[in-house]
RODRENSE-159406 format. One record per residue (C-alpha): y negated, z, x negated; residue number from 1. Coordinates in nm, 2 decimals, padded with zeros to 4 digits, m for minus. Layout:
<nodes>
+--------+--------+--------+-----+
!      v !      w !      u !   n !
+--------+--------+--------+-----+
!      Y !      Z !      X ! NUM !
...
+--------+--------+--------+-----+
</nodes>
This chain:
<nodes>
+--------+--------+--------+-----+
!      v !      w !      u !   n !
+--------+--------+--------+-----+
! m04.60 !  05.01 !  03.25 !   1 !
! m04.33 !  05.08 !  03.51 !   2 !
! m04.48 !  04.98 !  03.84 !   3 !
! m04.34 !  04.81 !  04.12 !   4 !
! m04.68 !  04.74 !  04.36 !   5 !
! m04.77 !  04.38 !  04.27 !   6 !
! m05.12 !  04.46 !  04.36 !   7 !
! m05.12 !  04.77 !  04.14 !   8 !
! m04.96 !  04.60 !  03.84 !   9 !
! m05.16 !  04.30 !  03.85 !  10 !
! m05.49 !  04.46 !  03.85 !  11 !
! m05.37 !  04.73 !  03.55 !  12 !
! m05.23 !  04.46 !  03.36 !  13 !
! m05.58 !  04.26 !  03.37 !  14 !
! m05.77 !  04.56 !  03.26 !  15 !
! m05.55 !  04.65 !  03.01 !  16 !
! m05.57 !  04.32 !  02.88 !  17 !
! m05.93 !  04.30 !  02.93 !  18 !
! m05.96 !  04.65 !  02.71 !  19 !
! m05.78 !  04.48 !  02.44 !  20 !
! m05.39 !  04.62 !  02.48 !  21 !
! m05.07 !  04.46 !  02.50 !  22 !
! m04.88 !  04.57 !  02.80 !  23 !
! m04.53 !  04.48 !  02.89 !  24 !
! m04.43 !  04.55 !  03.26 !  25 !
! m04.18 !  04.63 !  03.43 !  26 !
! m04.10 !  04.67 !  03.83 !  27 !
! m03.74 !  04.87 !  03.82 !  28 !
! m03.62 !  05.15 !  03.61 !  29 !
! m03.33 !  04.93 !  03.53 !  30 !
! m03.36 !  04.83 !  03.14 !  31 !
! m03.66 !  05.06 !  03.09 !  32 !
! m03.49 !  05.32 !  02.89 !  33 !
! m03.33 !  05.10 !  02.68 !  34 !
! m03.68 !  04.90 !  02.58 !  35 !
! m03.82 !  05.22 !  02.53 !  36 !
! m03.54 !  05.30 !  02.30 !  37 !
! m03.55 !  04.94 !  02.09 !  38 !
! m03.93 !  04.87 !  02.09 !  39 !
! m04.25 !  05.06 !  01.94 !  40 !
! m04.51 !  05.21 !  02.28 !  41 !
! m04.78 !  05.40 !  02.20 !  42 !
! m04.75 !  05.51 !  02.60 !  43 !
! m04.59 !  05.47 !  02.92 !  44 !
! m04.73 !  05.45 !  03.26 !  45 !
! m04.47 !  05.57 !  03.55 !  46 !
! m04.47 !  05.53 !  03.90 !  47 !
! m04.20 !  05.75 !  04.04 !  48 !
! m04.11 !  05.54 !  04.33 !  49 !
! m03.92 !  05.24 !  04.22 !  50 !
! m03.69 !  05.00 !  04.42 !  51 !
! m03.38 !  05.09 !  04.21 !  52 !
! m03.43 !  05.45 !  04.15 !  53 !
! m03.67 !  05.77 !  04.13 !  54 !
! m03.91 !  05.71 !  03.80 !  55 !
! m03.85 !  06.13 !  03.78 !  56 !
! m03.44 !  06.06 !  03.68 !  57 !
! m03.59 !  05.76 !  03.44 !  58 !
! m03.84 !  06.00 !  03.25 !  59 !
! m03.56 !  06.26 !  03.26 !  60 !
! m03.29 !  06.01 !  03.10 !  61 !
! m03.60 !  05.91 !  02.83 !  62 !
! m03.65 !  06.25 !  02.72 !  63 !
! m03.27 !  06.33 !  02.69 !  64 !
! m03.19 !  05.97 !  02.50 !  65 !
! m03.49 !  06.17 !  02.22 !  66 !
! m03.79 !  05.95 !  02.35 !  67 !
! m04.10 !  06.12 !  02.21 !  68 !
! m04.40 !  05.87 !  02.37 !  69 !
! m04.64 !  06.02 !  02.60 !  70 !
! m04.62 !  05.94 !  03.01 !  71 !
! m04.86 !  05.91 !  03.28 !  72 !
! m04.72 !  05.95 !  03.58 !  73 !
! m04.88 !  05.71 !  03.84 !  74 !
! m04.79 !  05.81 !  04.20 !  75 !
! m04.91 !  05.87 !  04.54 !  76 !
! m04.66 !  06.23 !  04.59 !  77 !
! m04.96 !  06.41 !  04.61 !  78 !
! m04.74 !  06.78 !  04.64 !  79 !
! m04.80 !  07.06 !  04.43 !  80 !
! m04.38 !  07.06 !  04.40 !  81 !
! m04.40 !  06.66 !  04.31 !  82 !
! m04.64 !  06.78 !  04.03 !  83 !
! m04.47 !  07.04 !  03.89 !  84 !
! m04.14 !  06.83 !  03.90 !  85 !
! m04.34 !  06.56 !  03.68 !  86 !
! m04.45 !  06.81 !  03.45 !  87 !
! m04.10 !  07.01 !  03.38 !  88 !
! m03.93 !  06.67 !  03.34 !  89 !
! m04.17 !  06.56 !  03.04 !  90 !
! m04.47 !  06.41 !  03.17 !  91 !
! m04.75 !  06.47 !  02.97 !  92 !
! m05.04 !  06.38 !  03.28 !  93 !
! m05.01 !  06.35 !  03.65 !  94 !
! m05.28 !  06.09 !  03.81 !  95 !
! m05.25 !  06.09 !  04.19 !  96 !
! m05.29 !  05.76 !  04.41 !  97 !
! m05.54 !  05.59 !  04.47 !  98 !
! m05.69 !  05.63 !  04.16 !  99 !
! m06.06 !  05.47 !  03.95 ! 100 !
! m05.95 !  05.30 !  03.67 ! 101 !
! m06.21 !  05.49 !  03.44 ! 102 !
! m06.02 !  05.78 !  03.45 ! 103 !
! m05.68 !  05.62 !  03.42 ! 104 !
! m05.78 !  05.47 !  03.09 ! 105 !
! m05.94 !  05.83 !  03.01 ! 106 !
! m05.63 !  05.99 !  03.04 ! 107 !
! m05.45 !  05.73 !  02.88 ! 108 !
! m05.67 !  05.79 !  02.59 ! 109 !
! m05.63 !  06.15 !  02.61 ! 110 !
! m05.25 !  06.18 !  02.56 ! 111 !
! m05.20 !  05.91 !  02.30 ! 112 !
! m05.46 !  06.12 !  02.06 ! 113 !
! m05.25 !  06.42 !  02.17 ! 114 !
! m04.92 !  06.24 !  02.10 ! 115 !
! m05.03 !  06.09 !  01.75 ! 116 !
! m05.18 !  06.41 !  01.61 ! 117 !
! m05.49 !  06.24 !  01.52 ! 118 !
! m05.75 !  06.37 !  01.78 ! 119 !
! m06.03 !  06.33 !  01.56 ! 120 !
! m05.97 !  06.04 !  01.42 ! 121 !
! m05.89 !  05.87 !  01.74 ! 122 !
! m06.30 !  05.94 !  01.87 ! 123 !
! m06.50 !  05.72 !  01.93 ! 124 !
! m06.85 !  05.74 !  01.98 ! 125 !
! m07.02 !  05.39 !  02.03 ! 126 !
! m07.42 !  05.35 !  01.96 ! 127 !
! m07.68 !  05.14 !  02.05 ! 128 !
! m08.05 !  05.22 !  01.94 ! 129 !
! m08.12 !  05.56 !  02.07 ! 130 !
! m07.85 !  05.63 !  02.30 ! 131 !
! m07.46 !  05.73 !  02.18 ! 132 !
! m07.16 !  05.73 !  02.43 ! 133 !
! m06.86 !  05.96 !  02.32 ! 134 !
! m06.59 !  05.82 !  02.44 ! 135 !
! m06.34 !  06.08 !  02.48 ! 136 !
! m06.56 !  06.35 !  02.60 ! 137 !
! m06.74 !  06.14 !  02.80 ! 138 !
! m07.12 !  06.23 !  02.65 ! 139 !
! m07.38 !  06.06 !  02.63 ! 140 !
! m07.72 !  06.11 !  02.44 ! 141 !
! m08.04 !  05.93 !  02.43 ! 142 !
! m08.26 !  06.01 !  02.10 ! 143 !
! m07.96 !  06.37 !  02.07 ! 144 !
! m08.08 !  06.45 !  02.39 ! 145 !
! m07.76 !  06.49 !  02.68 ! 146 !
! m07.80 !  06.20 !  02.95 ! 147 !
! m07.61 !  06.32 !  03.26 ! 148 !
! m07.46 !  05.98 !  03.43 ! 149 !
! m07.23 !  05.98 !  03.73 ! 150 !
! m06.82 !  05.80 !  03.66 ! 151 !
! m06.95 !  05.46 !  03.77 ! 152 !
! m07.25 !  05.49 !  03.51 ! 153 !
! m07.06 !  05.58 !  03.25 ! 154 !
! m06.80 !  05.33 !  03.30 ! 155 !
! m07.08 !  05.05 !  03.33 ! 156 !
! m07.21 !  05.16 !  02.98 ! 157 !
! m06.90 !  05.23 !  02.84 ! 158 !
! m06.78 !  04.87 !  02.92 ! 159 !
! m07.16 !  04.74 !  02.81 ! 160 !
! m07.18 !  04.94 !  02.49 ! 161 !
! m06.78 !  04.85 !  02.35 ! 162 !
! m06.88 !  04.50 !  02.35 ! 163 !
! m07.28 !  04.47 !  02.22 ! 164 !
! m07.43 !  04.14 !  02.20 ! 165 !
! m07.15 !  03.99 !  02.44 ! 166 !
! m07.28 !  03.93 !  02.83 ! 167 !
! m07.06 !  04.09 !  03.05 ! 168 !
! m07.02 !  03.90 !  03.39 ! 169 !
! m07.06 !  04.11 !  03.76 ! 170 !
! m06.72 !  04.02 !  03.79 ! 171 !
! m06.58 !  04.16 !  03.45 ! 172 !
! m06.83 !  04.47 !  03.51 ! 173 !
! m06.75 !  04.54 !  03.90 ! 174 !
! m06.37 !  04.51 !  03.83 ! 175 !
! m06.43 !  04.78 !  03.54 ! 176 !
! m06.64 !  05.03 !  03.72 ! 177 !
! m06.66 !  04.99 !  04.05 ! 178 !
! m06.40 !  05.18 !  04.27 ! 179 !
! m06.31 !  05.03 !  04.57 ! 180 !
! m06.47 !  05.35 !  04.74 ! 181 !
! m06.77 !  05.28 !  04.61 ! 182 !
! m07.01 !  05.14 !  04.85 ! 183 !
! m07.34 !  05.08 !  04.63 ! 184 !
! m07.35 !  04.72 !  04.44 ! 185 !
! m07.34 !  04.66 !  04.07 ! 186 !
! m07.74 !  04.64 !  04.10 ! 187 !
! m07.81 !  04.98 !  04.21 ! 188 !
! m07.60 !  05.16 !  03.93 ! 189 !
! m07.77 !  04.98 !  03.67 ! 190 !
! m08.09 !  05.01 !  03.78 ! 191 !
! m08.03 !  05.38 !  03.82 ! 192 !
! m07.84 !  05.38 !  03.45 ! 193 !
! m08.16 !  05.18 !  03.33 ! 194 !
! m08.37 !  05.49 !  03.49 ! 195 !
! m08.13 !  05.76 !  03.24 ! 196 !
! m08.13 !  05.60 !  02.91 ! 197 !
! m08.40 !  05.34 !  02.89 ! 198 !
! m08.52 !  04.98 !  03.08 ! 199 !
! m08.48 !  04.80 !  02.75 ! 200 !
! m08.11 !  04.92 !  02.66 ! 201 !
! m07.95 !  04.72 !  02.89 ! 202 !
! m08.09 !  04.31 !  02.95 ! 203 !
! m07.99 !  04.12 !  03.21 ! 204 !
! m07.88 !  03.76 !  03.19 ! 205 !
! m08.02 !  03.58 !  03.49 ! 206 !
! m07.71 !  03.41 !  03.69 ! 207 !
! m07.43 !  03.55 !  03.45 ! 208 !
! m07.48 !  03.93 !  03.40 ! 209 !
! m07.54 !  04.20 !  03.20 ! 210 !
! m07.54 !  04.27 !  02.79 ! 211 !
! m07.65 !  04.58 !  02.53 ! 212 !
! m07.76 !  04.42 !  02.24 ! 213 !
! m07.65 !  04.62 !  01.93 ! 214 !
+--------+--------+--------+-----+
</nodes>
């Protein structure tokens, strides 16, 4: 990750960390080409405006020095020009700030598998009694019947399901799903993701949070 906002990097790193990867950042495109070059990435994640240069020369330089690794360009240029420039250069997404951190991990998701080949294999579809979450398309089922959830519900069980029989805190679940937009509390959305795919899926843990048992 080549970001220079503290705030930005700090919370990224933690979620990364938190979704089990190892991240190494980096807050100037100074040195970044050459640890792309000497160490193994399954991604990068760009911003384009960097205190020592323009991230759009750094992912230029990577794909002439024969850098193959997808990109996600992380950046508030918000300009259909800005996009296009990110795409000719050799981005393989675009993700415009601010940003929910569901989809950034979706997309992050998206063009590894692309990358790598390995689409299929790379799917994941996590289950828990009746109800099935694909990961990558972002279904859900209940029983093989389609469960339409909103992004925050889906994020909620996402997180919930990934980890069954562990109690996820509010903390741990409010920093994974909830946008900072989002002006409902951690309550509502699982009552209402209770109402979708079932009271007893999801148990609460009085004073500490929330759990799917598998």
């Amino acid at each position: 990750m080549i970001e220079d906002d503290l705030a930005i990097g700090r919370a990224l790193l933690s979620v990364f960390q938190d979704e089990g990867h190892t991240c190494v950042w980096l807050r100037m495109a100074g040195g970044a080409l050459e640890r792309v070059q000497d160490e193994h990435f399954d991604a990068v994640i760009l911003d384009l405006s960097l205190p020592d240069g323009d991230g759009t020369d750094l992912l230029q330089s990577m794909r002439s020095a024969g850098a193959a690794l997808p990109v996600l360009i992380i950046t508030a240029r918000d300009s259909l020009q800005d996009r296009l420039n990110g795409f000719n250069t050799g981005a393989d997404d675009y993700l415009i700030k601010p940003f929910e951190i569901p989809e950034l991990l979706v997309r992050l998701r998206a063009i590894v598998r692309r990358s790598s080949g390995t689409m299929e294999a790379a799917e994941h579809v996590w289950t828990a009694g009746a109800i099935a979450v694909d990961e990558a398309r972002m279904q859900v089922t209940r029983a093989g019947a389609a469960v339409t959830l909103s992004k925050t519900e889906f994020a909620l069980l996402l997180a919930l399901i990934k980890q069954p029989d562990r109690v996820l805190t509010r903390a741990e679940l409010e920093k994974r799903a909830l946008g900072h937009s989002d002006r409902q509390t951690l309550d509502v959305h699982i009552f209402n993701l209770r109402k979708k795919i079932g009271e007893s899926t999801i148990r609460t843990v009085r004073g500490v949070g929330y759990m799917v048992q598998a």
